[in-house]
C-alpha positions in Angstrom: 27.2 -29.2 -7.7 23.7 -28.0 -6.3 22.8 -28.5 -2.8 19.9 -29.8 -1.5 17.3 -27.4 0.2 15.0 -27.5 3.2 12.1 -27.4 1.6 13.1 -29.9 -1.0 9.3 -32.0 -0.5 7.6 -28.9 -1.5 8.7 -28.1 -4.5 12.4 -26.9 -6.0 14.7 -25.6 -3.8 14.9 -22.0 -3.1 18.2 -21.3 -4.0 20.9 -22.6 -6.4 23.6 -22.4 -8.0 22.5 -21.4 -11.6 20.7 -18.3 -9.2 24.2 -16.8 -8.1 26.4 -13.7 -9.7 29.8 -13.6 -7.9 31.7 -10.4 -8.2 30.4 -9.3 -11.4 29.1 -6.3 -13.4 25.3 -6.3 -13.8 24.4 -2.6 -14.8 24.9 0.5 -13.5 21.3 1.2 -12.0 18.9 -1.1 -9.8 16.8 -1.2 -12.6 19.0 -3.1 -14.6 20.4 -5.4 -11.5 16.8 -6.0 -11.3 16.2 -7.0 -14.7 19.3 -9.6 -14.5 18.3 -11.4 -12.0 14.8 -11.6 -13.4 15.9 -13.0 -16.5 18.1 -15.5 -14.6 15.1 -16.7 -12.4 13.2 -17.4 -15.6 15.8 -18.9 -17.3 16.2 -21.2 -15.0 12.2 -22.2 -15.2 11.4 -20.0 -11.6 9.6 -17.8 -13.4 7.3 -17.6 -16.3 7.6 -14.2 -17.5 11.1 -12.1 -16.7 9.4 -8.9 -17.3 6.3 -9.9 -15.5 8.5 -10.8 -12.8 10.6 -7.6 -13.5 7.6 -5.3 -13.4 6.4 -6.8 -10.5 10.1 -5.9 -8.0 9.8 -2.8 -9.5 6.1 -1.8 -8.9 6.9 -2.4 -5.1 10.3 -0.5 -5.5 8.8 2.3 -6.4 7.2 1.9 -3.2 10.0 2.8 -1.1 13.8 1.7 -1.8 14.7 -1.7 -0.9 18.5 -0.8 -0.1 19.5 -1.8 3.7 22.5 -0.1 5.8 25.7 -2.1 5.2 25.4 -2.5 1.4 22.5 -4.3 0.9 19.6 -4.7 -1.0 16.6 -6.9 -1.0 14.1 -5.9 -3.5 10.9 -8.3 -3.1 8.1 -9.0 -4.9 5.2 -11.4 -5.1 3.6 -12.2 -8.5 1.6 -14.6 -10.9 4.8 -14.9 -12.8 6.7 -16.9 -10.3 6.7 -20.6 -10.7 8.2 -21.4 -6.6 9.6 -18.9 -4.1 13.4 -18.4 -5.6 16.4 -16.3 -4.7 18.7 -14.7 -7.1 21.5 -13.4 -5.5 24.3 -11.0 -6.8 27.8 -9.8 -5.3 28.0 -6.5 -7.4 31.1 -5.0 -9.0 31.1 -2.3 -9.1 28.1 -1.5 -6.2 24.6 0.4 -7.5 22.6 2.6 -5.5 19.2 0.9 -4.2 18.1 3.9 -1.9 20.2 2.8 1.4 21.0 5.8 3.7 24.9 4.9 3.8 24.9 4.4 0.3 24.9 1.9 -2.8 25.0 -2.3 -2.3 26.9 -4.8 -3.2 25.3 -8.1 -2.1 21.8 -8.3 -3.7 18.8 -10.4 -2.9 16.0 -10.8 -5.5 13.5 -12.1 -3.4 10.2 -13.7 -5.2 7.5 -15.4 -4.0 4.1 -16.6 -5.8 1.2 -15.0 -6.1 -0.6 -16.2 -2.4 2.2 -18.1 -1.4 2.2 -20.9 1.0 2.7 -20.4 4.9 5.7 -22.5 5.1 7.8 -20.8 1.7 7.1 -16.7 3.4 9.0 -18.6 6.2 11.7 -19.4 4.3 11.9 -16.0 2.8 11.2 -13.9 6.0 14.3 -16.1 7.7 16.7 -14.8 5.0 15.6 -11.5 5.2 16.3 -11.7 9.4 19.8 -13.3 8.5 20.5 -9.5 6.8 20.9 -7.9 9.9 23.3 -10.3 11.3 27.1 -9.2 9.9 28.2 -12.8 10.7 26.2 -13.4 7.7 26.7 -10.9 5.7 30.4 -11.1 6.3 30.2 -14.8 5.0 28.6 -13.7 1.7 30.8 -11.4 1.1 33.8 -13.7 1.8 32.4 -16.5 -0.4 34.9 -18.0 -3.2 31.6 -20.1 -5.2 28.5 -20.0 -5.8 28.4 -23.4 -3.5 29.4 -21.3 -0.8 26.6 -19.1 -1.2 24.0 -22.1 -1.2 25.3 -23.8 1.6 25.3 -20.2 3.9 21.8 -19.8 2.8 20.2 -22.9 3.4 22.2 -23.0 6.4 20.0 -19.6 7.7 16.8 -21.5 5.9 17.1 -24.7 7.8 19.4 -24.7 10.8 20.7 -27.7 12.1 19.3 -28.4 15.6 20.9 -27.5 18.7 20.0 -28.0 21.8 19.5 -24.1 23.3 18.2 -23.8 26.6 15.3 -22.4 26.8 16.5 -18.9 28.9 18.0 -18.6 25.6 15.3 -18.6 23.4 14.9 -15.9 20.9 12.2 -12.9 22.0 10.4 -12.9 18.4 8.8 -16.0 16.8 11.1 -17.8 14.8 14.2 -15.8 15.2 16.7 -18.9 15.4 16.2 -19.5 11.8 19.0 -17.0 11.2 21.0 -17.7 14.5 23.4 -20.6 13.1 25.0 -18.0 10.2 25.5 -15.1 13.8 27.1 -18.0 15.9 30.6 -17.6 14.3 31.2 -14.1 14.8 28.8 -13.5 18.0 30.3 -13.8 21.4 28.8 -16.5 23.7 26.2 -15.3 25.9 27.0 -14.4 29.0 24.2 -15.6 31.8 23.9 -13.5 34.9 25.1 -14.9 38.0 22.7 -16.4 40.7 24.1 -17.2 43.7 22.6 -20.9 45.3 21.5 -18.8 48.8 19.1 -16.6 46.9 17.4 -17.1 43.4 16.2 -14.2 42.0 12.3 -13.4 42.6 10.1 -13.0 40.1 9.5 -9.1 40.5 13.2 -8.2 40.1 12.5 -9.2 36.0 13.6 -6.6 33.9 11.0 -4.6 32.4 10.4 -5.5 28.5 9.0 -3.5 25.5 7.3 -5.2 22.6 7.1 -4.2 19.2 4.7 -4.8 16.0 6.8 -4.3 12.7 4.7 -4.8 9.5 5.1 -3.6 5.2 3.0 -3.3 2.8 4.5 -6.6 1.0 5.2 -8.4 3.8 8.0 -10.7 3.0 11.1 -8.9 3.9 10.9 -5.0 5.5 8.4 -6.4 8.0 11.1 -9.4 9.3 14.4 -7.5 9.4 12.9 -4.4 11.3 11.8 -7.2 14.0 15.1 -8.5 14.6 16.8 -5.0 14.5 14.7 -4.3 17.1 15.3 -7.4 19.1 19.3 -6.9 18.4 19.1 -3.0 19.5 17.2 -3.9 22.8 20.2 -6.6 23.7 22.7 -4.0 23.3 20.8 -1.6 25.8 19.9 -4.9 28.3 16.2 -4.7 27.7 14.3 -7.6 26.0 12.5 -7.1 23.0 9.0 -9.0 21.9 8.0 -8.6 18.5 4.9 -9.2 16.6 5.8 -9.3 12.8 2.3 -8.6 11.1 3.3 -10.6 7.6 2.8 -12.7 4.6 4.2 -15.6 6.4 1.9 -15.3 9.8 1.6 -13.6 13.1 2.2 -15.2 16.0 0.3 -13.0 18.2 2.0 -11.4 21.7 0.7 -13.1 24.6 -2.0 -10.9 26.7 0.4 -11.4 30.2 3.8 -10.3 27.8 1.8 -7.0 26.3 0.7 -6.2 30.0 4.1 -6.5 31.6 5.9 -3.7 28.6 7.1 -0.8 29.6 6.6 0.8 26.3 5.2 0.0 22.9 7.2 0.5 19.1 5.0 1.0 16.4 7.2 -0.1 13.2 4.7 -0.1 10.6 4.0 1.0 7.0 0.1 -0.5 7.4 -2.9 -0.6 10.0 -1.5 -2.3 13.5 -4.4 -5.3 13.5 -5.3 -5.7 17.5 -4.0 -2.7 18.3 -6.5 -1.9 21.1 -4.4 -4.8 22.8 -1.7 -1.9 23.5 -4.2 0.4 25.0 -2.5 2.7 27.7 0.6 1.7 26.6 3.4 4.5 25.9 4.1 4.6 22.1 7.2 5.5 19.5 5.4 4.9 16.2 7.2 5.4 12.9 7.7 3.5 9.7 9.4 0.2 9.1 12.7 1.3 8.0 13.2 3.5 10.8 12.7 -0.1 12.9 16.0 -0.8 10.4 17.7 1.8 9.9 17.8 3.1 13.4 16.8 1.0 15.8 18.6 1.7 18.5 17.8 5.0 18.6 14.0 4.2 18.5 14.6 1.4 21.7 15.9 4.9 23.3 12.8 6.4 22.5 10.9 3.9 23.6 12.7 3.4 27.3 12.2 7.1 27.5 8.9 6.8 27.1 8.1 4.0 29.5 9.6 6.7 32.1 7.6 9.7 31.3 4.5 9.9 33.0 3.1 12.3 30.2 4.4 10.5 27.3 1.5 9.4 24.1 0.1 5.8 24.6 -2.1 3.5 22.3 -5.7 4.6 23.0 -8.8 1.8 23.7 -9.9 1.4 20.1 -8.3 4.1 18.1 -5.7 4.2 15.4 -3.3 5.8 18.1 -2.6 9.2 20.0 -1.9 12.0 17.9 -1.2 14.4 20.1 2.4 14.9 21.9 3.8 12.5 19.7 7.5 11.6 20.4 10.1 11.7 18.3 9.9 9.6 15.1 5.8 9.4 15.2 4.1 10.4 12.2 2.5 14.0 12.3 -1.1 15.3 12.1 -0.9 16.2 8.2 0.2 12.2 7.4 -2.3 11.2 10.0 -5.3 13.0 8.5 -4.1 12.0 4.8 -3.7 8.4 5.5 -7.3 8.6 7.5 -8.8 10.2 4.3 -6.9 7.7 1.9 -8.3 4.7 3.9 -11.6 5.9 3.7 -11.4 6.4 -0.5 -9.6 2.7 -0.7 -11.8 0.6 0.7 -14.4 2.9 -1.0 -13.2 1.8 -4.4 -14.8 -1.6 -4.2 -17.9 -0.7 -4.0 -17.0 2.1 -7.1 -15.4 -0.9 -9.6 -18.0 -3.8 -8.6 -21.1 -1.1 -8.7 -20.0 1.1 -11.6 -19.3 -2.0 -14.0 -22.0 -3.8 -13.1 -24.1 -0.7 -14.2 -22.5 0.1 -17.1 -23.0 -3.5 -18.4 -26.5 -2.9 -17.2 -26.7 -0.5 -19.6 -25.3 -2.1 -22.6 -27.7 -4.8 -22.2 -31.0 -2.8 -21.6 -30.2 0.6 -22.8 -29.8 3.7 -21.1 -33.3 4.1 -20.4 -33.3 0.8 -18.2 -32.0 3.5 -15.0 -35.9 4.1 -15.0 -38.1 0.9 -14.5 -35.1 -1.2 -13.7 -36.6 -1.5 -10.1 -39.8 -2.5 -11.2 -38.9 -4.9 -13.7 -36.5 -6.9 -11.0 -39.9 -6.9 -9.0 -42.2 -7.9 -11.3 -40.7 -9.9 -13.9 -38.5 -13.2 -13.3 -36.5 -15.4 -16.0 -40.0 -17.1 -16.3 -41.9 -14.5 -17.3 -39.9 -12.0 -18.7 -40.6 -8.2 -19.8 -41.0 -6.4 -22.2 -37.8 -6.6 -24.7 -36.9 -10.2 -23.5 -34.5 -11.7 -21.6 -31.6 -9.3 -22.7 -33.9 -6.3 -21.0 -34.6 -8.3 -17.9 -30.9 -8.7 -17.2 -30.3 -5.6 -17.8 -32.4 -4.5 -15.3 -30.9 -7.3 -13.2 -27.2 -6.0 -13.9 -28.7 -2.3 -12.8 -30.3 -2.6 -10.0 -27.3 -5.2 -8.2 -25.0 -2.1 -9.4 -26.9 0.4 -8.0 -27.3 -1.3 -4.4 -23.8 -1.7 -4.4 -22.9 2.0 -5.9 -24.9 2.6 -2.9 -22.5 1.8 -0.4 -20.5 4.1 -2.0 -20.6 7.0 1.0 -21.2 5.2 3.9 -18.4 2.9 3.0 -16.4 6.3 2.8 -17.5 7.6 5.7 -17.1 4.2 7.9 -13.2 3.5 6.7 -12.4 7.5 7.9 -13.9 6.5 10.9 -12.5 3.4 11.5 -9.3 4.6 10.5 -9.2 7.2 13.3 -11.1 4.8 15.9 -10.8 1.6 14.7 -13.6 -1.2 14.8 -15.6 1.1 17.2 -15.8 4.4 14.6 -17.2 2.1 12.3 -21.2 2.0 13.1 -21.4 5.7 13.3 -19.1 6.2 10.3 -21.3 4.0 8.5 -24.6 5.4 10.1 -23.0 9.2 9.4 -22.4 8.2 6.0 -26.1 6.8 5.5 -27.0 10.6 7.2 -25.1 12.2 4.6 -26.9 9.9 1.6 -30.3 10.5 3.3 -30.3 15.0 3.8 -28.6 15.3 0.0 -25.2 15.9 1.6 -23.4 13.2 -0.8 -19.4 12.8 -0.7 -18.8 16.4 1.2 -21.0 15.0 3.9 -19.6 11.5 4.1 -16.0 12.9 4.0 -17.0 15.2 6.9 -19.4 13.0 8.6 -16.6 9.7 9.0 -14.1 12.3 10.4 -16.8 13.4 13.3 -17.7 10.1 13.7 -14.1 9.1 14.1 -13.3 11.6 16.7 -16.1 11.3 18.8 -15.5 7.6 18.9 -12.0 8.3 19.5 -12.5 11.1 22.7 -15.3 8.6 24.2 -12.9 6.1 24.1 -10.4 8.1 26.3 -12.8 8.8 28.9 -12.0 7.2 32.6 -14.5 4.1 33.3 -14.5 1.0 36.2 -12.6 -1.7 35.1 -16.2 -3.7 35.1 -17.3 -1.8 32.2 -14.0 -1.4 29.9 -15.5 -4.9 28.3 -18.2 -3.1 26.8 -17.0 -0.1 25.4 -15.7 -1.1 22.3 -19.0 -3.3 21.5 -22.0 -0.9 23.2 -20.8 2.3 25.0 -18.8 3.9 22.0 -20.6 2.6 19.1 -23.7 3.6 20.9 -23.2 7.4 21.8 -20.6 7.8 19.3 -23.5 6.7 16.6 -26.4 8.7 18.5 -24.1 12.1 18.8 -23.1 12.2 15.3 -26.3 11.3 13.7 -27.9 14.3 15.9 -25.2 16.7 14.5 -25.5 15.8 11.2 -29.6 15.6 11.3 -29.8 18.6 13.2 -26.8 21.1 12.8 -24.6 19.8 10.0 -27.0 18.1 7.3 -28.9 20.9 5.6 -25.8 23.1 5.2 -23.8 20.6 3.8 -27.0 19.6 1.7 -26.4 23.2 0.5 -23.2 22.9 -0.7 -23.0 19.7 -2.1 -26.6 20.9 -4.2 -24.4 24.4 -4.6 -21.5 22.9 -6.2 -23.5 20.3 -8.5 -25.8 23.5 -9.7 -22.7 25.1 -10.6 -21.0 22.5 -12.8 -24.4 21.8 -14.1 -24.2 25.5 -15.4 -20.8 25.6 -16.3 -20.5 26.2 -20.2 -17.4 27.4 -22.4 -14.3 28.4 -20.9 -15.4 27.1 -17.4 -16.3 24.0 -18.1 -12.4 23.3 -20.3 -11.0 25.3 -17.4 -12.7 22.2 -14.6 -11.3 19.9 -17.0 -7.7 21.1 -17.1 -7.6 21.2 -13.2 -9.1 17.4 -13.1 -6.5 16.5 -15.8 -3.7 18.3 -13.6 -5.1 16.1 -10.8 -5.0 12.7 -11.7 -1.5 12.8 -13.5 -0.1 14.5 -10.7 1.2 11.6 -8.4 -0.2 8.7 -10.3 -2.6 6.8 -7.8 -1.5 9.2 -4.9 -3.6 11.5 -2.8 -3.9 14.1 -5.3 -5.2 11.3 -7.7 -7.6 9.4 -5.2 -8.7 13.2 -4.4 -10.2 13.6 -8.0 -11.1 10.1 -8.7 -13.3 10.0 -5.8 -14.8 13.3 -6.5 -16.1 12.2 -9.8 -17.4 8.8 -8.8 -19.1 10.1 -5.9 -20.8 12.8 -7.9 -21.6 10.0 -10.5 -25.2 10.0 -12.0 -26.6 8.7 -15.3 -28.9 11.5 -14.8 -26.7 14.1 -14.6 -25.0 15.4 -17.5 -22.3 17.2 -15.4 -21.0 14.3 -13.8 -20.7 11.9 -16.9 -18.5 14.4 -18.5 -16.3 14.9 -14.8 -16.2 11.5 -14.6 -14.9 11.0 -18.1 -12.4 14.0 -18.2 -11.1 12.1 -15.0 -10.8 8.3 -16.5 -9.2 9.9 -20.0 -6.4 12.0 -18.0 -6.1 9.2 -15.8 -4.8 7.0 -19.0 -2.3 9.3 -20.4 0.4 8.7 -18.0 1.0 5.0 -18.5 0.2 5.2 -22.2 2.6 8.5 -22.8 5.5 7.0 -21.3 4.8 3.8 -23.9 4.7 5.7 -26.4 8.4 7.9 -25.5 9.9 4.3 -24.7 8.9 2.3 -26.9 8.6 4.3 -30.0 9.7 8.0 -30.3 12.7 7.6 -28.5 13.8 4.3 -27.1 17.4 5.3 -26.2 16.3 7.5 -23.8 15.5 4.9 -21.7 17.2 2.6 -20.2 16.0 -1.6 -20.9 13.7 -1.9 -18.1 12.3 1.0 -19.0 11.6 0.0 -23.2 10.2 -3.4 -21.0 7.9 -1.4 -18.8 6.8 0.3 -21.6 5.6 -2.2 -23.3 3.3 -3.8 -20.1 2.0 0.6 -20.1 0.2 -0.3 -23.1 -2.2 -2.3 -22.2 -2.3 -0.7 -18.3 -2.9 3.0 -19.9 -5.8 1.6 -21.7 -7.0 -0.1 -19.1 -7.1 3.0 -16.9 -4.5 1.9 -14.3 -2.1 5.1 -14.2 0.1 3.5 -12.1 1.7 1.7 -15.0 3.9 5.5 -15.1 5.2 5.1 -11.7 8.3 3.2 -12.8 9.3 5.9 -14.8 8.4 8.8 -12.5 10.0 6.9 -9.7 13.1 6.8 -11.5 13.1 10.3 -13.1 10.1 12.5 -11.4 11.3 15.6 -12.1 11.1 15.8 -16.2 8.6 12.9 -16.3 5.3 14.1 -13.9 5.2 17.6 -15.8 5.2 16.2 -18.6 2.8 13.7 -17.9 0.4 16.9 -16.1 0.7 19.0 -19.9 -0.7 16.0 -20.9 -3.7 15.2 -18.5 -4.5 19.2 -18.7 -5.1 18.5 -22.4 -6.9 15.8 -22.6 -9.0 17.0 -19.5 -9.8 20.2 -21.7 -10.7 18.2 -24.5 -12.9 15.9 -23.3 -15.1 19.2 -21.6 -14.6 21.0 -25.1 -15.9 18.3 -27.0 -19.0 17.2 -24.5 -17.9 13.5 -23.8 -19.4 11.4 -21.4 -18.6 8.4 -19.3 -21.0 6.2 -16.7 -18.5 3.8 -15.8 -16.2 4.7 -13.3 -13.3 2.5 -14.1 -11.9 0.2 -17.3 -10.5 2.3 -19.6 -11.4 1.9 -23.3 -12.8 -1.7 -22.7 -16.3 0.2 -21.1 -16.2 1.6 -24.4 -20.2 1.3 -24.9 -20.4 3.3 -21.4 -18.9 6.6 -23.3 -20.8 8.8 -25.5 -18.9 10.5 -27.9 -16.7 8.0 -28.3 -14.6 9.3 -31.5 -14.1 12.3 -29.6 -13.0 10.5 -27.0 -9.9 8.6 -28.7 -9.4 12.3 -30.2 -9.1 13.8 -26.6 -6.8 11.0 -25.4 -4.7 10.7 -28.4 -3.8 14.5 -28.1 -3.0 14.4 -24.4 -0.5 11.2 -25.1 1.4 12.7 -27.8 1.5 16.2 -25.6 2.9 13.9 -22.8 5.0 11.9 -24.9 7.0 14.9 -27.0 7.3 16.3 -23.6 8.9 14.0 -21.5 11.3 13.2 -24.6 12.2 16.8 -25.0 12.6 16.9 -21.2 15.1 13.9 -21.1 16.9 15.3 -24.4 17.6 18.9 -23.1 17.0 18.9 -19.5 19.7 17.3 -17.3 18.9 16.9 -14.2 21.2 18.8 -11.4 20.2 15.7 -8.9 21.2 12.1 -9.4 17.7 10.5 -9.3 19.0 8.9 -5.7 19.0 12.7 -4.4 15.5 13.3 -6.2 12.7 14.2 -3.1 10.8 10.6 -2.8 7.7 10.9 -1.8 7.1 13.3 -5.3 6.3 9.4 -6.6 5.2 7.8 -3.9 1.5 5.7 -4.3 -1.0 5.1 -1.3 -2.1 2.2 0.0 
């Protein structure tokens, strides 16, 4: 028997029964729990694809571990694959380890949603994922006899049935009563506080309050459970807790009067607080969102601790946050300065795929030689009167010259983000102007880097400074911008420009001259690089450093740049080749399945098609995966190939010269990879469980 489902006028209800695994044995790793309740979703028509949908919960496992204290796991995902947000659900005997602190899990919750899915279905999901935290529920799902149980508890926490609660009663976070019906049975009634009829209390004697912003990269579970661990913690230590849940499904924003009235402010983020200038002045315990759920009543602790201590870090007007004296749990200078730099590079990279590929088609339209009059032929010509070498050279020079403007933006863009990052929307017009400094004296992607961090700061410090309340309105819009812009600018024109000018010229005079060993030696230590955390710091460190130095004129950089895409495809494409054809029992199913989907990411120069299997094994795989980028790396110097794309693989294949040598240089540094990760798993046995394996050797930035 199915039950119906809350959102049954939408589209097919979110959970069934043909969705549900009682008690049983689905693998012994989350891979393969994973790949079961893929195949089920698709089997039962929620899904197009199993392994798209497969591929997808693992990509953002690999992320961080989706296991919860209390034996339970939730790995999420959205993807194209999925048909209509689903659940698969699973009661696993015996348990497998997801990653949780305490241990492996038992009850399982495949949670997928489509590709930009609608407000109302993240509502449904984010509900379940608060139920988690409530053992009422969890004990129910555990006690279950049927599947119909399961179906009924769910939709139960998906589409309460209305009660009348008064409204002293009302949850502290937006929409936390979706999972209050499945906490009634095992939750004490609340107990009001007394008021006496002679005396009612007055409005000062309200308790104080903290608020909170949780948010994940995903946004459709992590984000929803740390909120209402939050709220939970605070009611066991009598303090109210307001949270802000920053995800897929909607923020309801804090009021103004609720934020003013906190004591104290909890950070419990994986991604950029949006608004949080809001919190300015505020005492802060910042961390990331599984602390929120993992231990939140130790961070509520932190947080009334905080409220009390006069010299305690608060939220600064218009910056990412205080780094200095940071309490306990806050993320530490070294993170800070690498997720500053990291936002700077990513929102950098738009400008590097949409201006590198439009040049590169640019030139297989016009010719190479179109980089020269391309400016003049946009001016003088039009589709009515077209140039010399007809319309094909025209839009050529079309294609080029909208590349290069945007290929343009390349260092400012850098150089804004760091800033922003460190100051928010305020460090943005002199990152941006710093940046457009750096272009201007010659000091290129050194100067930008060191130009957005400047402008950053000094944002950042005027922000701090003490004004009348008449004028806090206009910092953020004039005063900072303004001085922030002109003191930067002045340092970089008149102190910092010509010496970094220096260097960058230096440094490109130098690779310009390097010949021989040197030159295969830069291209073993690029290749070393790029297939050293697959799309992590290290990655983004030597991907940005060859697009920046980018230059169809420049021999140096067209061979950096392709040393850089070639090691960047072995990973994905090794690992295809161990899993799917040297030595398939190696690996376990999802693995053979991920390999297959590597084939076409290696060649389309997305590395993190790898991380799956570094994820699950980082230890024998990344090594092997480096011996393989060094060779490549080497090759491609040794044999003088070039690239002036900065991104597509072997479909910008009219962008590379010496393309045979190319495939050679790749090919090499595959097999290398491949025979070594195979010899690895054959003859080296870990001395770690890969639960025990160090993390973050895996992890991928934003």
């Amino acid at each position: 028997m199915s039950h119906s489902t809350p959102d049954r006028d939408s589209g097919p209800q979110i959970i069934s029964e043909d969705l549900i695994s009682l008690d049983t044995d689905l693998g012994a790793s989350k891979e393969d729990v994973i790949s079961a309740l893929s195949r089920r979703l698709a089997d039962a028509g929620r899904a197009t694809e199993a392994d798209a949908l497969r591929d997808a919960a693992l990509a953002r496992e690999s992320q961080s571990a989706t296991g919860l204290p209390g034996g339970i796991a939730i790995p999420h995902c959205r993807s194209e694959a999925v048909v209509a947000a689903s659940l698969g659900f699973a009661r696993l005997a015996p348990k497998v380890d997801f990653g949780a602190p305490d241990g492996p899990a038992d009850l399982v919750f495949l949670i997928a949603a489509p590709e930009g899915a609608g407000a109302e279905h993240m509502k449904l999901l984010s509900s379940l994922a608060r139920a988690l935290v409530r053992p009422a529920f969890v004990g129910a799902l555990r006690d279950a006899k049927t599947p119909a149980e399961i179906v009924t508890l769910v939709n139960d926490v998906l589409a309460p049935a209305p009660a009348a609660t008064p409204a002293a009663a009302a949850p502290a976070t937006p929409a936390a009563a979706a999972a209050a019906p499945a906490a009634a049975a095992a939750a004490p009634a609340p107990r009001p506080e007394p008021v006496t009829p002679e005396k009612e209390p007055e409005p000062e004697e309200a308790p104080k309050h903290i608020v909170a912003v949780t948010a994940c990269p995903t946004g459709i579970a992590h984000t929803y459970m740390a909120a209402d661990s939050l709220v939970a913690a605070g009611e066991r230590a009598g303090v109210v807790v307001h949270v802000e849940t920053q995800g897929s499904s909607g923020s309801t924003p804090l009021a103004p009067g609720v934020i003013a009235g906190a004591s104290a402010v909890i950070f419990a983020t994986d991604v950029g607080v949006k608004g949080k200038e809001r919190f300015a002045g505020k005492p802060v315990v910042a961390s990331g969102v599984k602390r929120a759920i993992n231990e939140p009543d130790t961070m509520i602790t932190e947080a009334l601790r905080a409220g009390m201590n006069p010299s305690a870090a608060t939220v600064d007007a218009g910056s990412a946050g205080s780094a200095a004296d940071e309490p306990a749990g806050s993320i530490g200078w070294g993170t800070h300065l690498r997720q500053v730099l990291l936002t700077g590079v990513s929102y950098m990279i738009p400008f590097v795929a949409a201006g590198g590929l439009l040049i590169a088609l640019g030139f297989l339209l016009g010719g190479y030689e179109i980089s020269g009059p391309a400016e003049d032929i946009v001016l003088s010509n039009s589709l009515g009167q077209l140039p010399d070498g007809g319309l094909a050279t025209y839009l050529g020079a079309v294609l080029f010259q909208l590349g290069s403007l945007a290929f343009s933006f390349l260092v400012p863009a850098l150089a804004g983000y760091i800033a922003f990052a460190i100051a928010d929307r305020p460090g943005l017009a002199p990152g941006f102007t710093a940046g457009a400094v750096a272009v201007f004296v010659g000091a290129g992607f050194i100067g930008g880097l060191v130009g957005g961090l400047i402008a950053g700061v000094v944002a950042l410090w005027i922000s701090r400074i003490p004004v009348p309340q008449w004028l806090r309105g206009l910092m953020p819009v004039v005063i900072i911008p303004l001085f922030a812009t002109l003191i930067v600018g002045a340092l970089m024109f008149l102190v910092l420009g010509r010496p970094l000018a220096a260097i960058t010229s230096g440094l490109t005079n130098w690779l310009n001259g390097l010949s021989g060993s040197s030159v295969i030696f830069l291209g073993i230590i690029l290749g070393l690089m790029m297939c050293f955390d697959l799309g992590g710091p290290v990655n983004k460190a030597a991907y940005a450093f060859a697009v920046a130095g980018l230059n169809v004129n420049d021999p140096a950089s067209l061979r950096i740049m392709a040393a850089v895409m070639a090691a960047g495809m072995v990973p994905p494409l090794a690992m295809a080749l161990a899993s799917t054809v040297l030595r398939p029992s190696l690996f376990s199913e999802a693995e053979r399945e991920n390999g297959k989907a590597a084939w076409l990411l290696g060649s389309a120069f997305i590395s993190e098609g790898a991380i799956p299997f570094a994820a699950a094994d980082p230890l024998r795989v990344i090594p092997s995966m480096m011996a393989g980028g060094a060779v490549t790396g080497a090759l491609i110097m040794a044999f003088d190939v070039t690239l002036s794309a900065p991104h597509g693989g072997i479909f910008v294949f009219f962008a590379i010269g010496n393309l045979l040598w190319f495939l050679v240089a790749l090919a090499a540094g595959v097999v290398v990879a491949a025979l070594c990760v195979v010899g690895a798993k054959e003859f080296i046995k870990p001395g770690a469980s890969d639960a025990e394996l160090d993390p973050d050797v895996a992890t991928v930035a934003a």
